[in-house]
C-alpha positions as CSV (number, residue, x, y, z in Angstrom):
1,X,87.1,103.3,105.8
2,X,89.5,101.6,108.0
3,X,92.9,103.8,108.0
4,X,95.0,100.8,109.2
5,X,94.7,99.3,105.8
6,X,96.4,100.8,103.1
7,X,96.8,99.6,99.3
8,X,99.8,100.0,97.1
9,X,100.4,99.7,93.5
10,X,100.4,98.3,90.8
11,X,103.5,97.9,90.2
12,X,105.4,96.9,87.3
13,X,107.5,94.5,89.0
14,X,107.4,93.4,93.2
15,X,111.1,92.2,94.4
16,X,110.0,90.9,97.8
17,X,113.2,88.8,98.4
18,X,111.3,86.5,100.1
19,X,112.7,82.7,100.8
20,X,115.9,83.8,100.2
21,X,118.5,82.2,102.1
22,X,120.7,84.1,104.9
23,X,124.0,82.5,104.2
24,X,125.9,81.7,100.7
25,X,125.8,82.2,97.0
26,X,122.3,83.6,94.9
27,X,121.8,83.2,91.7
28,X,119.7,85.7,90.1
29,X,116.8,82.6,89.0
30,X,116.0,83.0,92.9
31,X,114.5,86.1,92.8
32,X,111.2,85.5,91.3
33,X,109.5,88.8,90.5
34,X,105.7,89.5,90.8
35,X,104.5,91.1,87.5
36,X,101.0,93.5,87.9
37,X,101.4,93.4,92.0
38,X,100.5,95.3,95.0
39,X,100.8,95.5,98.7
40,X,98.7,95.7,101.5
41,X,99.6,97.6,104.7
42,X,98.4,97.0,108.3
43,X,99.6,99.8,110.3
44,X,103.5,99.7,109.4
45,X,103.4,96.2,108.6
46,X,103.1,93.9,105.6
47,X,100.0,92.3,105.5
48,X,100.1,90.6,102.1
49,X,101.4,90.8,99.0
50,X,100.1,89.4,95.3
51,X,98.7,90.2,92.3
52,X,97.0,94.0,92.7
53,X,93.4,93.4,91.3
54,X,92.7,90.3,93.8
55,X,94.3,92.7,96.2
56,X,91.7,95.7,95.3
57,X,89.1,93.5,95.9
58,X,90.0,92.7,99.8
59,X,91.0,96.3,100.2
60,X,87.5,97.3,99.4
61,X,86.5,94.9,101.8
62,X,88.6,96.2,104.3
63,X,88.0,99.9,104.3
64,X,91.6,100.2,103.0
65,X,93.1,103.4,101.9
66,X,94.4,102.7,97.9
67,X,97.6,104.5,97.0
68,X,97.1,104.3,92.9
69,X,100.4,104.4,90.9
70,X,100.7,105.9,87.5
71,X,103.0,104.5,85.4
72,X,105.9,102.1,85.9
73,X,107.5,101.2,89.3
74,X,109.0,98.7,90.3
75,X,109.1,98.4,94.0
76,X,112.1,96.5,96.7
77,X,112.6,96.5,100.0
78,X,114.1,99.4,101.5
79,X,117.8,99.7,102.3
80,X,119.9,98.9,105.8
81,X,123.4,100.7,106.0
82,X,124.8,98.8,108.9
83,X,128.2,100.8,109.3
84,X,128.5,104.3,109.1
85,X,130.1,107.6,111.0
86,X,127.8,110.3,109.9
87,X,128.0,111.8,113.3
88,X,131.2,113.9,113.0
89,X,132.3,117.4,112.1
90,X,134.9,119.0,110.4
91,X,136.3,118.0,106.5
92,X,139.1,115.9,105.2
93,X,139.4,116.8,101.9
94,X,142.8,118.0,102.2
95,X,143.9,113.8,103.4
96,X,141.8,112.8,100.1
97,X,143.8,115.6,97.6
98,X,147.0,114.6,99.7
99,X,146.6,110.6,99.3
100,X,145.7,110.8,95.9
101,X,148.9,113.0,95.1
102,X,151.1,110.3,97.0
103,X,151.6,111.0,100.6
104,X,151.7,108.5,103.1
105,X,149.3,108.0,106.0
106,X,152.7,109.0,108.1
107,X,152.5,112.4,106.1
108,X,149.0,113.1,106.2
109,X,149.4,113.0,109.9
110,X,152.7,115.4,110.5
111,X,150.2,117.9,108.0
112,X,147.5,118.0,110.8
113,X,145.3,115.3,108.8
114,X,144.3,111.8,109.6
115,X,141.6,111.1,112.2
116,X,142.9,113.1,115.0
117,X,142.0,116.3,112.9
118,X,138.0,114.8,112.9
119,X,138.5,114.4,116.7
120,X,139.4,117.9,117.5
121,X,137.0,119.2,114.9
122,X,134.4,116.9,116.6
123,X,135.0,117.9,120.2
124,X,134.5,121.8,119.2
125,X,131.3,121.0,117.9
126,X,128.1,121.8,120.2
127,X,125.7,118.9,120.7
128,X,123.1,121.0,118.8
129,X,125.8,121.1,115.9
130,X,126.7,117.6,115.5
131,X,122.6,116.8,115.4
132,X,121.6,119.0,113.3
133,X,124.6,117.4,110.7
134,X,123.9,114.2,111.6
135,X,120.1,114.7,110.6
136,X,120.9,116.2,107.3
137,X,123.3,113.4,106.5
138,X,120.5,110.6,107.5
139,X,118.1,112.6,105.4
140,X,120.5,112.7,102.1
141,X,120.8,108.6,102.9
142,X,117.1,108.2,103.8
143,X,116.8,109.9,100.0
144,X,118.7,107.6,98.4
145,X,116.7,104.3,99.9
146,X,117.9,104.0,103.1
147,X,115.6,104.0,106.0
148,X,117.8,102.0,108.6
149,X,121.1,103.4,109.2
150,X,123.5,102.6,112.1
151,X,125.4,105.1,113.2
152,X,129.0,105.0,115.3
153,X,130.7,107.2,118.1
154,X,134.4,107.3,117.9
155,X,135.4,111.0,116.8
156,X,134.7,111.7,120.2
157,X,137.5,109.2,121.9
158,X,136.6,110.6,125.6
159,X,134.0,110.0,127.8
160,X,132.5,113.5,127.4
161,X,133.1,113.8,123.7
162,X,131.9,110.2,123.3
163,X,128.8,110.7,125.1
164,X,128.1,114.0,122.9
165,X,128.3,112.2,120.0
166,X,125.7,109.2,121.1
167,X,123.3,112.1,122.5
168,X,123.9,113.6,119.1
169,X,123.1,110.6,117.4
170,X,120.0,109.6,119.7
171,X,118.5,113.4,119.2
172,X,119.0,113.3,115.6
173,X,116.6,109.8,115.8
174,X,113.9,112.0,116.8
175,X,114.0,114.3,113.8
176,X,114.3,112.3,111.0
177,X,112.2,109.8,109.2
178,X,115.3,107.2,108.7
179,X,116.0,104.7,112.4
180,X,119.5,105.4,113.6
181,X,121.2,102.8,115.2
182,X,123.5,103.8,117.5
183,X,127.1,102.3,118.2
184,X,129.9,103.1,120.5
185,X,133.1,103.3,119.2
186,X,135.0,104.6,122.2
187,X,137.7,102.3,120.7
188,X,138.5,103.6,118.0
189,X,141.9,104.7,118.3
190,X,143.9,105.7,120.9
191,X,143.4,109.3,121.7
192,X,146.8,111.6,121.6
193,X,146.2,113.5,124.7
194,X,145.5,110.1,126.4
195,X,148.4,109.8,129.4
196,X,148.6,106.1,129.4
197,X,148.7,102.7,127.6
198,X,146.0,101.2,125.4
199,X,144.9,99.0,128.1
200,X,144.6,101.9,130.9
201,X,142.3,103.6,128.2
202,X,140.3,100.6,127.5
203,X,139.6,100.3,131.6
204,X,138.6,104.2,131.7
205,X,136.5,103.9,129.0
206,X,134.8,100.6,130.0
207,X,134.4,102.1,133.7
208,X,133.4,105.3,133.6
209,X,131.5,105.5,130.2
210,X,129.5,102.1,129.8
211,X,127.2,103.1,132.8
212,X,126.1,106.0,131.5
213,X,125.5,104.6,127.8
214,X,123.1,101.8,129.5
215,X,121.3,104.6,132.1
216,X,120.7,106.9,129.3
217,X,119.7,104.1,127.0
218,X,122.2,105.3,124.3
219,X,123.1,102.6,122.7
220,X,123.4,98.5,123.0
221,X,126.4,97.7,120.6
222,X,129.9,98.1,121.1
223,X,132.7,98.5,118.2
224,X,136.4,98.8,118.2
225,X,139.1,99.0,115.8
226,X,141.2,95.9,115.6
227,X,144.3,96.8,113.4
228,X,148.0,97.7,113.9
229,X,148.2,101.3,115.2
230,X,144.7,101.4,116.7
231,X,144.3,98.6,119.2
232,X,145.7,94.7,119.2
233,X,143.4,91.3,119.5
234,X,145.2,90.9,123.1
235,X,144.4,94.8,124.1
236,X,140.5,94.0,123.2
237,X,139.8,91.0,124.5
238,X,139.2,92.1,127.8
239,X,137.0,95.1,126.8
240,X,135.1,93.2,124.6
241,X,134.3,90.7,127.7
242,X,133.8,92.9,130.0
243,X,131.1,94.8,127.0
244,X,129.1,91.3,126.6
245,X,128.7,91.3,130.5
246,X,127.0,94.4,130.1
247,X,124.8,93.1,127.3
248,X,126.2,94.9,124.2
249,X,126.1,93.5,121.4
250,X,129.7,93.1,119.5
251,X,130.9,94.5,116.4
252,X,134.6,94.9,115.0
253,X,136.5,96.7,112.4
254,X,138.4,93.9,111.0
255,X,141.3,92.9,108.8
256,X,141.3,95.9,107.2
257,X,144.7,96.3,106.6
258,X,146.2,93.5,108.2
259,X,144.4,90.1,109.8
260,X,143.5,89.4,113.4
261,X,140.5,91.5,114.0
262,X,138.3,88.6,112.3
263,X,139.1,86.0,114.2
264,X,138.4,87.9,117.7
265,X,134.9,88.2,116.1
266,X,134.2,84.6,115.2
267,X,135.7,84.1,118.7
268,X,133.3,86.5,120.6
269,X,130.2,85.5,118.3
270,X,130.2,89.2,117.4
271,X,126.8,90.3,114.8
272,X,129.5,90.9,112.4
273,X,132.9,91.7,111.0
274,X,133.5,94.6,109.3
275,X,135.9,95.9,106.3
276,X,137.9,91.7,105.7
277,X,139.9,93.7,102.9
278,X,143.2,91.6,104.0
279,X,141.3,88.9,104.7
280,X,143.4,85.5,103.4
281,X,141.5,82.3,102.1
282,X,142.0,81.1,105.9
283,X,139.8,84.1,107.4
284,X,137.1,83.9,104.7
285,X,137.0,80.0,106.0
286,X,136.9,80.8,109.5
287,X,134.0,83.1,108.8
288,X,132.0,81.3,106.4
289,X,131.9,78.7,109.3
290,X,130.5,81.1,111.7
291,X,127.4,83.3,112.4
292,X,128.9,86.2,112.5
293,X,128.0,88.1,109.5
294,X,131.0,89.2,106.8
295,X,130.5,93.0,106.2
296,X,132.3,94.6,103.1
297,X,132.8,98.3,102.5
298,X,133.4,99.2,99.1
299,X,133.3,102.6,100.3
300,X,136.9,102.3,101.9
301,X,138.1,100.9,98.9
302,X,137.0,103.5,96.6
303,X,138.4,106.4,99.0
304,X,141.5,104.9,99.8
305,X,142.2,102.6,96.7
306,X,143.1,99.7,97.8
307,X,141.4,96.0,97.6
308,X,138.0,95.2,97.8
309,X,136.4,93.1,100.8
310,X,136.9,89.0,99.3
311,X,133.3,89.3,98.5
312,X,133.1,86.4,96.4
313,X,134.7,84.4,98.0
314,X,132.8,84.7,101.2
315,X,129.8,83.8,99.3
316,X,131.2,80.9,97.6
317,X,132.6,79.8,100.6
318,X,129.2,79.7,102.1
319,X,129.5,83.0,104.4
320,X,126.4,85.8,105.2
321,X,128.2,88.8,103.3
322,X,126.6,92.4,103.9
323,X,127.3,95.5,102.1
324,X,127.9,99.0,103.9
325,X,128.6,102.4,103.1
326,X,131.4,103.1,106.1
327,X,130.4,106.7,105.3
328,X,132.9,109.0,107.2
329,X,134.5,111.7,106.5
330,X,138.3,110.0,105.8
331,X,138.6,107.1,103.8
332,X,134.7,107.1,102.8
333,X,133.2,110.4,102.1
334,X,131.0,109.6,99.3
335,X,128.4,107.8,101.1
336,X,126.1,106.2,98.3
337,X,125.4,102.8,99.1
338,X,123.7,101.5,96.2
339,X,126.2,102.9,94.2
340,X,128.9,101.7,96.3
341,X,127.3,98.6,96.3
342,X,127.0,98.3,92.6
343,X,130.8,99.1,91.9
344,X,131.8,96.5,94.4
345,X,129.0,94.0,92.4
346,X,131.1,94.3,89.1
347,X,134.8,94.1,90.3
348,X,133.8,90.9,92.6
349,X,130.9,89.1,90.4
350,X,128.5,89.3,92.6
351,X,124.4,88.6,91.2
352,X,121.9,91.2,91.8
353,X,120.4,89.0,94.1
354,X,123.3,89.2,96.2
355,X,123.9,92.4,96.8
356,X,120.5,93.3,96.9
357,X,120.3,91.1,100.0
358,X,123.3,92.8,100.9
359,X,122.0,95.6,101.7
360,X,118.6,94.7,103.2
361,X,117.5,91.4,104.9
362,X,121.7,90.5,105.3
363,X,122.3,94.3,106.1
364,X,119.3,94.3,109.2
365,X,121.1,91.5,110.2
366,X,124.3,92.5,111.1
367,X,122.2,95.0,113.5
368,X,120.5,92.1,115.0
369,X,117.2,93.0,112.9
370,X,114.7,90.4,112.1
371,X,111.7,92.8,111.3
372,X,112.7,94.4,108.1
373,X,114.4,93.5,104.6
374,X,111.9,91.8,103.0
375,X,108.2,92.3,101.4
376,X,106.3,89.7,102.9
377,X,103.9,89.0,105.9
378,X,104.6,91.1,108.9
379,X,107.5,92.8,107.8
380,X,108.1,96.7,108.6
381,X,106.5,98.1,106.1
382,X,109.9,99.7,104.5
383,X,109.8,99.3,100.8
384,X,111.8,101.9,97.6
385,X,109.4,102.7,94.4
386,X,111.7,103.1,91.1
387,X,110.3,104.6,88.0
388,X,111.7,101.8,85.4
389,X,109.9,98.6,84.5
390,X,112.9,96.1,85.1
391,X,114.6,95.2,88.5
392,X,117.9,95.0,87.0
393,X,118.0,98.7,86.0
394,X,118.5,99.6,89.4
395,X,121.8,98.0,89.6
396,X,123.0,98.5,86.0
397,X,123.0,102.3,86.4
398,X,125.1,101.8,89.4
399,X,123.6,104.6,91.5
400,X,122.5,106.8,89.1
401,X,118.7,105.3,89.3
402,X,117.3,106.8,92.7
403,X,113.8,106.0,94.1
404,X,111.2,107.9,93.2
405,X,109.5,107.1,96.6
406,X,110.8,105.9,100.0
407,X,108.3,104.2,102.6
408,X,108.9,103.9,105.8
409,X,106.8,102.1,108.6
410,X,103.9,102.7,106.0
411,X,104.1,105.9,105.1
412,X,105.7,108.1,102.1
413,X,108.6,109.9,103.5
414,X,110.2,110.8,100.7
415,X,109.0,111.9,96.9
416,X,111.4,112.4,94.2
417,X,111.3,115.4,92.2
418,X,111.9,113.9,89.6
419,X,109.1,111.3,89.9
């Protein structure tokens, strides 16, 4: 018996999402699924995909392991959340009771709330402490289908504090199943206790942290919040150049609640741009016309109530659009991306084709991921088994349908109870 070769199914229905196209609109007639189908593993790779009793016959050729399935599954590729904060401590529940009651950001601030209070909760935490958190939350996620998750800095918003959080982050890599993807979000806001202007912080942080991130290997992206009250187009420029020269990769928190921040994407070919909730018809353009990938958040939305990402429009106007969680513990605590996900499907019309690539091949994307998204030849080897017998349920109970198994890199890592 060859152990490198390892035989799945059958399953009801295979959603391999393969030959779908990066960029634009789906319709749902593009997904074609395979009825009575398995897949065969090499290592933690694809190595084909078809109908399951063809494939038993060259598994037995092949030594191969067989995984039999009892029952109905239907299996997709795995999930990619491509923008979350998992790595913070502290709560901000009393912001959420607060905002939904009518205060104003202003208010929530004068109170003790608003991101500063993650900060100082976030700099009291050990390095052992923020891990161990971070793990559990990648673990939840990694439950619920995800099995790629990036991960930002940015509670930290000092070189010490940021560097405990990306060590927290890297650590918390080791111990869990799911890849963490780190980011640095050094600029996230600027930090009260911070004697100086936003461009004297910007040059500290660029000068005495980004050496260390690339001799510790910590991370190679590099985020920053472009919006009114954190830091201005002109303010990042310059950090963002300096960044590339480095060789990070780009990423930006953009037109969230006003516009600007997309355009400084499309500008510095950034992977993608992030939030787009104020995006007009003229940044959904200017982004549909690039490659930088469009990333909506519905999570934001829900937790803060306001607009969703122009999700159709981006589409229809011919952009990649991405779905993430933006899991944090302020404007996004819930942290359920397919359910997320869902919701933002219904208010913006989007097909089940397109959010499903929304949150796998276009999601690994916006990390700069080639290698995983998809069910088909050489392909990680990260797939979802759901107990129904129809693709579509997954989506229609919007969340409330969780995998009954999670693969990842060929193996089981997660079982459902309720399997």
């Amino acid at each position: 018996m060859d152990t490198a070769y390892k035989l799945i199914g059958p399953f009801t229905q295979l959603i391999t999402l393969a030959g779908l196209p990066l960029k634009g609109a789906i319709a749902d007639e593009q997904i074609s699924p395979l009825a009575q189908a398995g897949i065969l593993l090499k290592g933690n790779k694809i190595f084909k995909t078809g109908n399951y009793e063809s494939l038993e016959k060259e598994a037995a050729l092949l030594g191969a392991i067989t995984v039999t399935l009892e029952g109905e599954y239907v299996c997709i590729p795995a999930f990619t959340d491509a923008h979350t904060h998992i790595c913070f401590a502290g709560s901000r529940a009393q912001d959420y009771a607060m905002r939904n009651s009518g205060k104003t950001y202003l208010e929530i601030s004068e109170a003790g709330g608003g991101i500063w209070d993650t900060v100082q909760h976030t700099r009291k935490a050990s390095l052992e402490e923020l891990t161990t958190s971070t793990i559990h939350r990648a673990n939840r996620h990694l439950s619920e289908g995800v099995t790629t998750i990036e991960v930002k800095s940015g509670y930290g918003l000092s070189v010490k504090d940021e560097l405990k959080m990306l060590r927290a982050i890297k650590a918390a890599n080791q111990e869990t199943p799911a890849e963490l993807i780190s980011t640095c979000l050094a600029a996230h806001t600027l930090p009260r206790d911070f004697e100086g202007s936003h461009s004297e912080y910007l040059e500290k942080i660029s000068q005495e942290l980004f050496p260390i991130l690339l001799e510790e290997n910590l991370c190679s992206r590099m985020d920053a919040f472009v919006e009114k009250g954190a830091f201005s187009p002109e303010n990042i420029l310059p950090y963002f150049k300096k960044a590339i020269e480095k060789g990070f990769q780009i990423t930006v928190h953009a037109d969230q609640f006003s516009t600007g921040g997309s355009t400084v994407a499309v500008q510095l070919n950034a992977l993608s741009a992030d939030h787009l909730e104020a995006s007009t018809d003229k940044e959904v353009q200017l982004l549909a016309q690039s490659d930088t990938i469009a990333m909506a958040l519905p999570g934001a939305t829900i937790g803060l109530g306001c607009a969703f990402t122009p999700a159709r429009k981006l589409l229809n106007a011919g952009a990649c659009l991405a779905i993430a969680s933006d899991w944090n513990p302020g404007s996004a605590p819930m942290g359920d991306l397919l359910t997320q996900a869902s919701i933002l499907g219904t208010f913006e019309k989007l097909s089940n084709a397109e959010i499903l690539a929304g949150i796998t091949y276009r999601a690994a994307r916006a990390l700069n991921l080639t290698d995983r998204g998809r069910i088909e030849q050489d392909m990680l080897a990260d797939f979802l088994l759901f107990q129904t017998n129809d693709y579509r349920e997954i989506l229609y109970q919007q969340g409330k349908l969780k995998p009954a198994q999670v693969w990842k890199n060929g193996e089981c890592v997660f079982t459902s109870n309720f399997d």
